[in-house]
DRENDO-1510 file (C-alpha; in Angstrom, 1 decimal, always signed):
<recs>
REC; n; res; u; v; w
REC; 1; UNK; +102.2; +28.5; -67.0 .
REC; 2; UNK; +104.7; +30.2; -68.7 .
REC; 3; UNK; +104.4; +33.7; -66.8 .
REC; 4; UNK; +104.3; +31.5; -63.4 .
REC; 5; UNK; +107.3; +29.5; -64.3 .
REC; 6; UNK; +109.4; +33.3; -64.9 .
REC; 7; UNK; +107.8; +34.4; -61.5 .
REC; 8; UNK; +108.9; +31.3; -60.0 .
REC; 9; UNK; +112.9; +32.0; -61.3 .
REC; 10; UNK; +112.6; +35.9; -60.6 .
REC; 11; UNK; +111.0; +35.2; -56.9 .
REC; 12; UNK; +114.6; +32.6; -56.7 .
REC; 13; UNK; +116.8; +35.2; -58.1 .
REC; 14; UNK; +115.4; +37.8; -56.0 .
REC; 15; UNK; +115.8; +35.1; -52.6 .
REC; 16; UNK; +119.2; +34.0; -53.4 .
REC; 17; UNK; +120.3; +37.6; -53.6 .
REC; 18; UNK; +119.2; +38.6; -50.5 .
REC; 19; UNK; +120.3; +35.9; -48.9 .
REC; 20; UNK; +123.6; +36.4; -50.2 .
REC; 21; UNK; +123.1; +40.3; -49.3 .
REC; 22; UNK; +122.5; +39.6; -45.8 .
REC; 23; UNK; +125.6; +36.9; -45.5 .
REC; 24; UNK; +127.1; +39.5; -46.9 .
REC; 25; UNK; +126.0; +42.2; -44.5 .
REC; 26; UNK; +126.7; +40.2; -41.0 .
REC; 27; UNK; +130.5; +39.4; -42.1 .
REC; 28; UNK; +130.9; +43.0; -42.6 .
REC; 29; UNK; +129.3; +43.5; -39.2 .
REC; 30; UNK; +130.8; +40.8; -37.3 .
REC; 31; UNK; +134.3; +42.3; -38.8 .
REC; 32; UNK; +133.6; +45.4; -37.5 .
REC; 33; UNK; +132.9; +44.5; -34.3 .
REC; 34; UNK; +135.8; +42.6; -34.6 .
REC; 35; UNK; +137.8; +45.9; -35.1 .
REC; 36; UNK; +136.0; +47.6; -32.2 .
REC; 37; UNK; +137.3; +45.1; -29.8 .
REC; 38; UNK; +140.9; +45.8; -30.9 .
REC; 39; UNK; +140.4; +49.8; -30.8 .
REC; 40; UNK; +138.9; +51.0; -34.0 .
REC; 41; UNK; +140.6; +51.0; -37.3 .
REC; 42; UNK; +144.1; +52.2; -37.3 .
REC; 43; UNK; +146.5; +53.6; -39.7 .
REC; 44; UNK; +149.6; +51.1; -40.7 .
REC; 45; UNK; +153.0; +53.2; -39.8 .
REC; 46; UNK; +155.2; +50.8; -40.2 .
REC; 47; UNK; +158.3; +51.9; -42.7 .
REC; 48; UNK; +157.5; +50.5; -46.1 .
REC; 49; UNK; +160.9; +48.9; -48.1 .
REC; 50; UNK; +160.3; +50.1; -51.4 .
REC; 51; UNK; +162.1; +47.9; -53.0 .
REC; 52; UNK; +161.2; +46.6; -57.3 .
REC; 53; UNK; +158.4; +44.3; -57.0 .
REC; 54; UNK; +160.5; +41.1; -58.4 .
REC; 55; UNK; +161.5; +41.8; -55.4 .
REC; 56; UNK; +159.0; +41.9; -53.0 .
REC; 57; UNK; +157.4; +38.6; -54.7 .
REC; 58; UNK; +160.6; +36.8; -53.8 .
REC; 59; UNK; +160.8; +38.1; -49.9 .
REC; 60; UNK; +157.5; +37.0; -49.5 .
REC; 61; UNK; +157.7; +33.8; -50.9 .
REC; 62; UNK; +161.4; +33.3; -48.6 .
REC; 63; UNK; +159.6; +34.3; -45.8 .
REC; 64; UNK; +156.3; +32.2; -46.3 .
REC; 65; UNK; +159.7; +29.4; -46.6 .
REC; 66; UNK; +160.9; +30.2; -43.2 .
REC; 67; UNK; +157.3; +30.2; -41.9 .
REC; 68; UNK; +157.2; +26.8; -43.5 .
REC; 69; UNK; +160.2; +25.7; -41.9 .
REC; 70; UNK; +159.3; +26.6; -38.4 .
REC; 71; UNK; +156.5; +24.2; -39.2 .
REC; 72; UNK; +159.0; +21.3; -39.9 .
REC; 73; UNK; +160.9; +22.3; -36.7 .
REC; 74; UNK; +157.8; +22.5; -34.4 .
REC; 75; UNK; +157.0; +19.1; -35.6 .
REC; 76; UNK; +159.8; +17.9; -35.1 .
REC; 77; UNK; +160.5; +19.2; -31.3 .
REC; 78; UNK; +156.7; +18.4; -30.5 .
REC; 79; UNK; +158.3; +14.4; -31.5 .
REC; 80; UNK; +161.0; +15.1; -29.5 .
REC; 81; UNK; +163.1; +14.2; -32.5 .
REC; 82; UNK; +166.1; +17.0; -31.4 .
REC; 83; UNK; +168.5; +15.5; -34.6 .
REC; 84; UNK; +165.5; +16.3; -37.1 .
REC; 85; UNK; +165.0; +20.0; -35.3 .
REC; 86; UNK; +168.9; +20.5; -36.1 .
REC; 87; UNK; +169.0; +19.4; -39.4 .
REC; 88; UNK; +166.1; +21.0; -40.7 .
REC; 89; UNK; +167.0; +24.3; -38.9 .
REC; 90; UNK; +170.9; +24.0; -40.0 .
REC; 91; UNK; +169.8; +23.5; -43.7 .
REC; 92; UNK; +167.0; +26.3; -44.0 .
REC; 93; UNK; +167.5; +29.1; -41.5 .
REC; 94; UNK; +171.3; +29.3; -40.3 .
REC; 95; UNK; +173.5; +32.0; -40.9 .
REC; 96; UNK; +175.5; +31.7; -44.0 .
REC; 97; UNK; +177.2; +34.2; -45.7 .
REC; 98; UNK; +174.7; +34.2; -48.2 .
REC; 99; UNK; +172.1; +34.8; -45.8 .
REC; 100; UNK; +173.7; +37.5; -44.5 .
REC; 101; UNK; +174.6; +38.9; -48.3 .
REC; 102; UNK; +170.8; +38.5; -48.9 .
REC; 103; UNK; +170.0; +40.7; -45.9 .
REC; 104; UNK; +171.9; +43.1; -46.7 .
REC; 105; UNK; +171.0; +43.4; -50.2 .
REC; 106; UNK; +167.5; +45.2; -48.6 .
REC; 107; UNK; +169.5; +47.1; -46.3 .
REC; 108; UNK; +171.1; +48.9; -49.4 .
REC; 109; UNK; +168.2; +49.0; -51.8 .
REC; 110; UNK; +166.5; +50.6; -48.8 .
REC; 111; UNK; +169.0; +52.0; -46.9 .
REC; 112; UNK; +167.0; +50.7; -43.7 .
REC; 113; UNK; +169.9; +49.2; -41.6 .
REC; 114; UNK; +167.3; +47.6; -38.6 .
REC; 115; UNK; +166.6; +45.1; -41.8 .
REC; 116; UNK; +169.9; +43.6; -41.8 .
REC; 117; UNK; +169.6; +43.9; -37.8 .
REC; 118; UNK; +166.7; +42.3; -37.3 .
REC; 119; UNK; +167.5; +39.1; -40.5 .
REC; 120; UNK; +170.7; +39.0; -38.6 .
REC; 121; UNK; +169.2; +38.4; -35.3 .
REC; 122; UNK; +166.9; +35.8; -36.9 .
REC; 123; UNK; +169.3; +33.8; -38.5 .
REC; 124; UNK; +171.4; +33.9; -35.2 .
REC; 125; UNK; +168.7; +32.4; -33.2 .
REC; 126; UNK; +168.5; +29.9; -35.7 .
REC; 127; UNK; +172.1; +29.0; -34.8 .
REC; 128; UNK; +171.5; +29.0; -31.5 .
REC; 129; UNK; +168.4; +26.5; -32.1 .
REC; 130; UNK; +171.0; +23.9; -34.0 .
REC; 131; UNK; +173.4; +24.6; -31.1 .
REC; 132; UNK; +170.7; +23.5; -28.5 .
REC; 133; UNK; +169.2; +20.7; -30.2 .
REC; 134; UNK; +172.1; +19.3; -31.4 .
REC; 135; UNK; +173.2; +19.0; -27.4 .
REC; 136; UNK; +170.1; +17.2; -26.4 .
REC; 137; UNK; +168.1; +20.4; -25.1 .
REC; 138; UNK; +164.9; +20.5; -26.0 .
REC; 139; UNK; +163.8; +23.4; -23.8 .
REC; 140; UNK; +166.6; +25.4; -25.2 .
REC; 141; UNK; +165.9; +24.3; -28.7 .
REC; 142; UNK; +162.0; +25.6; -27.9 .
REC; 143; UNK; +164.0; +29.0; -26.5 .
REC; 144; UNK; +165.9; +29.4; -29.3 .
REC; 145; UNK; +162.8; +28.7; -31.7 .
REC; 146; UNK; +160.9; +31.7; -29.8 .
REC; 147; UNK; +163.8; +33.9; -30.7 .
REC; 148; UNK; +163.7; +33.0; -34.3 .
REC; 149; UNK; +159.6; +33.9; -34.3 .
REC; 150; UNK; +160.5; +37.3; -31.9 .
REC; 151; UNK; +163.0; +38.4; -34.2 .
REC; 152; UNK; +160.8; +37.7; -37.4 .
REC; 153; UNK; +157.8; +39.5; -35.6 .
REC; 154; UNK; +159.5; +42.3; -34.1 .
REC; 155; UNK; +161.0; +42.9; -38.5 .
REC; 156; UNK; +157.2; +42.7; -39.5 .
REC; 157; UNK; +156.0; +45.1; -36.5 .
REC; 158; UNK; +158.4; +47.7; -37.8 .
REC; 159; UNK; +158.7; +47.1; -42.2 .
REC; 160; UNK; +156.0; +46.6; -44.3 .
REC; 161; UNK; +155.7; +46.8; -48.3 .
</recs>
């Protein structure tokens, strides 16, 4: 009974294993057919910002903030609530001068001056958003926002950390 019972927990074991082997083994598979499609592996060329790691921690968590704030602004422009879009945008993503300070803080740790460029341009699109929603127009507000999301993708297409 005993040596059944162990045989029964080994056979288990040895089942759950394999099962978790081959889950294991098709993710890995499907991923890399998931690479295929998009060319094969590739090397990562963008400039990295070596900047102190305090450092990097706190970009990523502001920029994880903006990301959260274009939430709250698509929300709002999908209820057609242009006042909300404003305020929202005006508060989190304008360009103050300590928004630009904080860009340029990178630009001289780094000495990378497209960082400041392309916060700059971010920031200013940001202003144009408030401009546009504040006047009653939506499909400029939406232009503005695809600005805002241009400018933050064309910073993450060229810096890394």
């Amino acid at each position: 009974m005993r040596n059944t019972t162990i045989a029964v927990m080994l056979s288990a074991v040895l089942g759950i294993t394999l099962v978790a082997y081959a889950a294991e083994q098709m993710d890995h598979n499907k991923m890399h057919e998931m690479m295929m499609k998009k060319g094969g592996m590739k090397s990562d060329d963008r400039t990295q910002l070596n900047v102190p790691e305090p450092m990097k921690v706190m970009q990523k968590r502001m920029m994880r903030e903006h990301l959260g704030t274009v939430q709250e602004i698509v929300a709002a422009l999908a209820k057609n609530d242009l006042p909300k879009a404003a305020e929202i945008t005006s508060a989190n993503l304008a360009l103050t001068p300590e928004e630009e300070q904080r860009c340029g803080m990178v630009e001289k740790m780094t000495g990378e001056k497209d960082f400041t460029k392309f916060g700059i341009a971010m920031h200013k699109k940001a202003d144009e958003l408030v401009v546009a929603a504040k006047a009653g127009n939506r499909d400029g507000a939406l232009a503005a926002l695809d600005g805002v999301i241009g400018a933050c993708n064309a910073c993450h297409e060229k810096f890394r950390h």
